[in-house]
N, C-alpha and C positions, 0 to 999 in steps of 0.2 A: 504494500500500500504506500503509496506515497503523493494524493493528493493536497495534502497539507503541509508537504514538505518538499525542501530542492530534489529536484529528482535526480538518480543515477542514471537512470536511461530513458530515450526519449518517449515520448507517445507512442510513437509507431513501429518503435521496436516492443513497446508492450501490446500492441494489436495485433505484429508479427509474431510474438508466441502464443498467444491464444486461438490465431489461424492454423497454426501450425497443430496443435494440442487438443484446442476445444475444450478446455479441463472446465471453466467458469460455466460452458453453453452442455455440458455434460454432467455437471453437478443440479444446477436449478432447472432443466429442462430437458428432464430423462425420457418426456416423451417425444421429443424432438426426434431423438435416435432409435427407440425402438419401435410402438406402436404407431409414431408419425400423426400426422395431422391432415383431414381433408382439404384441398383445396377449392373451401366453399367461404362463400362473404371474405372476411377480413382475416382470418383465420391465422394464418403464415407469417403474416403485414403484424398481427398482434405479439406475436412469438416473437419474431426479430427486434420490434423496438423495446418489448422486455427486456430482452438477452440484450441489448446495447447499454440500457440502463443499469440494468447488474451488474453488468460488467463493469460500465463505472463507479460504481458504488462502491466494488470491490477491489477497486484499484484505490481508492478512499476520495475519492470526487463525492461532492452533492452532485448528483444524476439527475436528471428531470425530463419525466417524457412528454411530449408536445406542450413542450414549453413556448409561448408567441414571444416572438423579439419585439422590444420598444419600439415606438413610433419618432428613433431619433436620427438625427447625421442629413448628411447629403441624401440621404434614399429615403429619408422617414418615412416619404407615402408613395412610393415607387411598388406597384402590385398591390394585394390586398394582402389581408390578413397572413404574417409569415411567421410558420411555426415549425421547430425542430423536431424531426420525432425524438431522436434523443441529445441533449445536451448536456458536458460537464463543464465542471468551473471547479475550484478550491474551494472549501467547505468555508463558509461564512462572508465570501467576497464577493460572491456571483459576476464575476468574470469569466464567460467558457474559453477552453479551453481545448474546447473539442465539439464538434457538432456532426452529429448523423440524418443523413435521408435512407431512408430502407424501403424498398419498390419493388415490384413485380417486375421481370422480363423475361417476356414470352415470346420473342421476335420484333420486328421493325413496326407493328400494331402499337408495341407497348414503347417507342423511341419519344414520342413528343411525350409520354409521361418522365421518363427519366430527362430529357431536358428540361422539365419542368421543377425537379427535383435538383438539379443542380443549379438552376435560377432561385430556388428557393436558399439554398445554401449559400449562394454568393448573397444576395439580401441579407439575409439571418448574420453574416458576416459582416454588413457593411454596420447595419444596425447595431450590433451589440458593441462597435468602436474596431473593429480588426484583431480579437484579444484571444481569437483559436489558432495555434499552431498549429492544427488540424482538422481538415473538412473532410469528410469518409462521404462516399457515393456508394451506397451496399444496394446491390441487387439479387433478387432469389430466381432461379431457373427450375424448371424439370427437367432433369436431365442437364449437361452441361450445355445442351441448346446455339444457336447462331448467338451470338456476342452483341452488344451494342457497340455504335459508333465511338468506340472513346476519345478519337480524335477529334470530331466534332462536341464531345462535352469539354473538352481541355479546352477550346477553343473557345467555348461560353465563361467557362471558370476565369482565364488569361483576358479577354478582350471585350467580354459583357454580352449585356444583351438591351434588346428593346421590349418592355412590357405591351401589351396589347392594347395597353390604354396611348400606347404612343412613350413613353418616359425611357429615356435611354440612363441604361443602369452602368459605369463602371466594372470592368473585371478586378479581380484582389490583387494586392499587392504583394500580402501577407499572407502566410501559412500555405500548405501543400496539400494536393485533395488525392487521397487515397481510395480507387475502386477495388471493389469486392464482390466478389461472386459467391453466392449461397448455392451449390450443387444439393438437388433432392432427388432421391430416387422412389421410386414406387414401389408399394409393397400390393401383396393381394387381397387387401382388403381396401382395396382402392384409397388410401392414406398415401401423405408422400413423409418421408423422413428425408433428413439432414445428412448426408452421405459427406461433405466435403465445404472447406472456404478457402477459396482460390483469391488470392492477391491479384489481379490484374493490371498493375501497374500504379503509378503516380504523376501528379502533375504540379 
């Protein structure tokens, strides 16, 4: 744990062992991997930002899930309503520190949603002040499935975007955005479990 204190290693070498491991997403979330979860309503979408906030919780962050960012900075009111599914900060300062988007991909149907999720990110960033040395882009698949365009979300993260209302948003300056892949496999009782989390690079 060491939310409260100088840390010895960075964020994302503590994301890179818990990908590697899954110890935290295997401890609180046993049915993840054995009996699995249907892929009905929100079902998967509710698992993953759990396990985001545990995770920070247990790294000793205050965690908070669908937390909405203030309505401050250059972007105040750039999009609507912008909410993290999971956000950490150091316990009593609320500074994050770290912000997650967790989304469906099911092919190039599901692409304007995960740019959507990475304009939500760059927001949630401008608004909170620039204070996450890390933005996570987590996606879950069946199967390890056709990939998203990541170059074109690096692209939104580095150089912005335009909201639909017309409001051109700045890209970050600050902190690195981490994609993730959630591999599920299917079992026979038509449930899908947690087979794998793939690192897909950085930006």
């Amino acid at each position: 744990m060491f939310g409260e204190n100088s840390m010895t290693e960075s964020l994302s070498n503590v994301i890179r062992d818990e990908l590697r491991t899954l110890a935290v997403a295997r401890r609180y979330f046993p049915t993840w991997f054995t009996a699995g979860w249907p892929d009905e309503s929100c079902n998967l979408h509710s698992v993953g930002v759990s396990f985001w906030t545990t995770l920070g919780q247990n790294c000793g962050f205050e965690a908070i899930s669908e937390i909405p960012a203030p309505p401050l900075g250059a972007f105040a009111f750039a999009g609507s309503d912008v909410r993290s599914d999971s956000a950490w900060s150091p316990s009593g300062t609320w500074k994050p520190r770290l912000l997650v988007e967790f989304e469906r991909y099911a092919g190039e149907a599901d692409a304007l949603k995960l740019r959507g999720k990475m304009q939500n990110l760059i927001l949630a960033q401008h608004r909170w002040g620039s204070t996450a040395e890390l933005l996570i882009l987590a996606y879950w698949t069946r199967g390890l499935a056709s990939l998203p365009e990541h170059d074109d979300l690096r692209r939104i993260a580095r150089h912005g975007f335009e909201t639909r209302e017309r409001h051109r948003v700045d890209g970050i300056t600050s902190g690195d955005v981490l994609f993730i892949q959630f591999v599920h496999e299917p079992l026979a009782s038509g449930r899908w479990r947690l087979q794998q989390a793939i690192e897909r690079g950085v930006s």
